[in-house]
C-alpha positions as MATLAB code, in Angstrom:
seq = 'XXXXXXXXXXXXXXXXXXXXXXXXXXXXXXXXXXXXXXXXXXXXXXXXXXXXXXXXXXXXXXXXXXXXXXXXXXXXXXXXXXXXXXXXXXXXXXXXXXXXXXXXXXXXXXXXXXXXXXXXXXXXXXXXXXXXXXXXXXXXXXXXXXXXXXXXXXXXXXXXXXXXXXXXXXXXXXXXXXXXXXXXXXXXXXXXXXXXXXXXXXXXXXXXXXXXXXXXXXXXXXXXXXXX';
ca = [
      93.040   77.691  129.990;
      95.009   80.669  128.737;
      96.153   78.174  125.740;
      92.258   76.865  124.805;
      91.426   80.182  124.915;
      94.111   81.544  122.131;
      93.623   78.300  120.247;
      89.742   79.149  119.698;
      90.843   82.933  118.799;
      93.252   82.425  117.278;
      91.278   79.934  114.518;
      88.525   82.061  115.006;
      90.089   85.330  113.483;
      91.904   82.660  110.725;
      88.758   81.534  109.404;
      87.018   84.480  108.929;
      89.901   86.424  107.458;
      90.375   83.510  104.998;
      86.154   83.352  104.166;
      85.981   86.971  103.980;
      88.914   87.361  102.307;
      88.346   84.862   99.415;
      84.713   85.922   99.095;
      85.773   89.337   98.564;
      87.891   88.475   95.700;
      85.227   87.413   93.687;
      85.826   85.086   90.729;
      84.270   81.783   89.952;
      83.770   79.256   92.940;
      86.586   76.826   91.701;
      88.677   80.183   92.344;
      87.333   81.024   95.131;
      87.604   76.802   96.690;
      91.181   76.948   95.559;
      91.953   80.011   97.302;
      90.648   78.716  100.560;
      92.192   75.508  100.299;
      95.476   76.634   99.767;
      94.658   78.962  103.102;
      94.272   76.286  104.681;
      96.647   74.436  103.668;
      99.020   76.936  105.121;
      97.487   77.086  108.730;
      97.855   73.539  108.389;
     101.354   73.381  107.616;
     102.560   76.360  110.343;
     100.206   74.568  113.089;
     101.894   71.295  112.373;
     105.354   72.978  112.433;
     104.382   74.711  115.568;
     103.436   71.190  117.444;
     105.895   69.424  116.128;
     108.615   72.448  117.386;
     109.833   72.549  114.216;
     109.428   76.475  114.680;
     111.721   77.390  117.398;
     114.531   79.313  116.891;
     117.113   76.882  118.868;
     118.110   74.679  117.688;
     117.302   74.787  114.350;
     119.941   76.300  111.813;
     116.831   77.610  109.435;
     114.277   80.118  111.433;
     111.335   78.359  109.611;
     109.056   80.923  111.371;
     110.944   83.569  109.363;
     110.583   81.857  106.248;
     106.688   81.402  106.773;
     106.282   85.002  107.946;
     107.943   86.281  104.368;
     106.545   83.929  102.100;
     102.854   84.896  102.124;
     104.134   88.538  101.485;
     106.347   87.331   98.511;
     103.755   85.772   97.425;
     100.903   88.428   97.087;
     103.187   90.982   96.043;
     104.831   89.109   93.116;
     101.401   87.906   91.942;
     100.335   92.139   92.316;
     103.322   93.328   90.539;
     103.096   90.017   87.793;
      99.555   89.638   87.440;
      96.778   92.798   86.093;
      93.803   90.536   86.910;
      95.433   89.630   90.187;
      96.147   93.304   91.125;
      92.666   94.414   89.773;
      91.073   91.658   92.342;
      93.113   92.883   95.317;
      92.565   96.489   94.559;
      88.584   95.292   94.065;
      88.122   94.276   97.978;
      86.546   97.442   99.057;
      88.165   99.470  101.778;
      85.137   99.135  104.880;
      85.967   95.025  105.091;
      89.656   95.195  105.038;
      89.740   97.761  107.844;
      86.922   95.701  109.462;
      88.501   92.595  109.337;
      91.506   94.578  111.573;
      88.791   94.970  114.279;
      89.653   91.263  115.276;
      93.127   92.445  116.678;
      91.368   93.710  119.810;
      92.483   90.228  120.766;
      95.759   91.200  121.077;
      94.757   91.745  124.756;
      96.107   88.133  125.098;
      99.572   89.372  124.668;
      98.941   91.670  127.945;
      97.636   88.292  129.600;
     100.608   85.858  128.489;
     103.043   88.499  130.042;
     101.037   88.848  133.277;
     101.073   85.454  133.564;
     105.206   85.131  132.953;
     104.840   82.956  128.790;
     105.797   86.411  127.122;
     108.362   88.834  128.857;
     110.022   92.259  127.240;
     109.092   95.467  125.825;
     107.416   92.876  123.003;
     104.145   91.794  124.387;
     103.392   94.987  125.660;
     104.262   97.151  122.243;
     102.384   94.102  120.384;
      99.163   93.962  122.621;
      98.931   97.588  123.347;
      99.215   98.784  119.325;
      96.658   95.776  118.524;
      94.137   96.670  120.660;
      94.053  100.309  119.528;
      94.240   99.360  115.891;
      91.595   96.915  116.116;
      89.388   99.002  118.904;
      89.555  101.976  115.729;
      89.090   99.979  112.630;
      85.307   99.417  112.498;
      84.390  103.093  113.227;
      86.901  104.135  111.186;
      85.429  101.903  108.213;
      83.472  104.852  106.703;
      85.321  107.896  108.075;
      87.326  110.375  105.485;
      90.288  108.850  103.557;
      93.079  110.965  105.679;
      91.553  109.451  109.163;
      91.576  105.822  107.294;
      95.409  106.724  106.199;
      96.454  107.401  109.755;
      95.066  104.458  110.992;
      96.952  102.256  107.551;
     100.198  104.065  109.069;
      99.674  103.368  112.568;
      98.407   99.450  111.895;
     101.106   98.781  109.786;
     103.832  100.174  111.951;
     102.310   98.166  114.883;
     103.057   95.348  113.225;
     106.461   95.756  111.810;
     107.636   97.036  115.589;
     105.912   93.765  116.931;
     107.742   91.947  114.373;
     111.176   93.494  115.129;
     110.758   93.493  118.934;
     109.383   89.871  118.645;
     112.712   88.685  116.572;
     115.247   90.985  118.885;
     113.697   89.289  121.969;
     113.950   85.873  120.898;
     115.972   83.586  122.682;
     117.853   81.617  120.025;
     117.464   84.208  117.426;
     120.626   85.012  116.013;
     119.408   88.371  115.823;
     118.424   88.529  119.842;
     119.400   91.899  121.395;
     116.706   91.838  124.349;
     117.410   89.444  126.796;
     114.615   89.359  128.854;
     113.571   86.653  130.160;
     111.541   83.663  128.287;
     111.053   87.167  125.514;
     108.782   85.990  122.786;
     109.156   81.947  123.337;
     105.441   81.365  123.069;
     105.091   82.554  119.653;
     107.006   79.667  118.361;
     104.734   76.990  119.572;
     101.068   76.644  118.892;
      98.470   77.886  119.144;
     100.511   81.052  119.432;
     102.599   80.631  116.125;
      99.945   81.296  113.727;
     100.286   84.779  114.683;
     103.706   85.493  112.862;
     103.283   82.782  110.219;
      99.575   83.262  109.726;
      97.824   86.655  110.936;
     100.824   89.523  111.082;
     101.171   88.372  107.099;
      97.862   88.814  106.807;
      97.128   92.174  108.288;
     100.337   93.378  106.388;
      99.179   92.924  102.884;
      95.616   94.113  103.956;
      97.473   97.488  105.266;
      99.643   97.331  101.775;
      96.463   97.202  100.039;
      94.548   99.490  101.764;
      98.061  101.958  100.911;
      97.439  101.389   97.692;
      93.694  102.333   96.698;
      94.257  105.431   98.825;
      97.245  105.821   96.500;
      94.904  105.588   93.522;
      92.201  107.773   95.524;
      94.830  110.914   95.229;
      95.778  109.712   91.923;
      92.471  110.298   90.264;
      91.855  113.707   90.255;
      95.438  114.740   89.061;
      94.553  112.420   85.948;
      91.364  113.001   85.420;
      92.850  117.191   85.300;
      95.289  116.096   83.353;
];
């Protein structure tokens, strides 16, 4: 039951993330279609990795869920740093609906209920569910608060996620860089429905934080120019 229930929220969050996210940007539909479909794509390709066990750290010589955690990021940030128009799309998604869309991390009360039932053990699900649930309990009051509240909460999000990331690697049997042993660790995120949080949603939520950084950036840039 546990499973049906992360498989629903866990597609559930993708979807709306990749509507939202793609409507946001703006652009012509074909744009906007291609966008999605290469979304999709994706969740396709780390769900059918994640069935097939492809994504397990043992014993496969490549972590594939390693490579599909960093590629996303590559991605957006070479197309931000290479592209104007793409930049000037990202840094277009107003503020309120990429801290909203963090609201759906309240569901990272499942991590509290996989290690109560014994399918995540560790400091990992705990760090990972806990930090979640307060990010994503925060983000839509915090949508149209101050710019200094909304940076603490960028900080906090983002670190969340990095420290689940670590703890999630260093607790991993097979990883070859495990440090916690612990127990099955963070086993379950290799396998579906469970994998398309590190290969689908933690990318996700990072380059919203990252972009989020960076129009604050330009916030306290503005007036120094503009005086200037």
């Amino acid at each position: 039951m546990l499973d049906l229930i992360g498989a629903v929220v866990g597609m559930s969050a993708v979807a709306i993330n990749l509507v939202a996210f793609t409507h946001a940007l703006g652009g012509t539909l074909v744009r906007r279609l291609g966008l999605a479909a290469i979304g999709g794509a994706w969740v396709g390709l780390a769900s059918g990795l994640g069935a097939a066990g492809q994504l397990a750290f043992a014993p496969n010589p490549l972590p594939l869920i390693g490579v599909l955690f960093a590629v996303p990021l590559l991605a957006v940030g070479i197309l931000a740093l290479g592209s104007r128009s793409a930049r000037a799309a990202l840094l277009g998604i107003p503020t309120p609906l990429l801290i909203g869309l963090n609201s759906l991390r309240v569901f990272g009360v499942l991590f509290l209920l996989l290690a109560a039932t014994g399918r995540l053990s560790g400091p990992f699900p705990y760090f990972a569910g806990l930090g979640d649930i307060v990010t994503g309990a925060v983000a839509l009051p915090l949508a149209r608060m101050p710019s200094a509240a909304v940076r603490n909460w960028n900080i906090f999000g983002m670190l969340d996620l990095l420290v689940a990331v670590g703890l999630g690697i260093t607790s991993a049997a097979g990883s070859p860089l495990q440090l916690i042993h612990a127990g099955v660790g963070s086993e379950a995120m290799q396998y579906l429905p469970y994998c398309l949080v590190p290969t689908v949603l933690v990318p996700f939520y990072l380059i919203t934080h990252a972009i989020v950084a960076a129009k604050l950036a330009a916030v306290r840039e503005a007036p120094a120019l503009a005086h200037a």
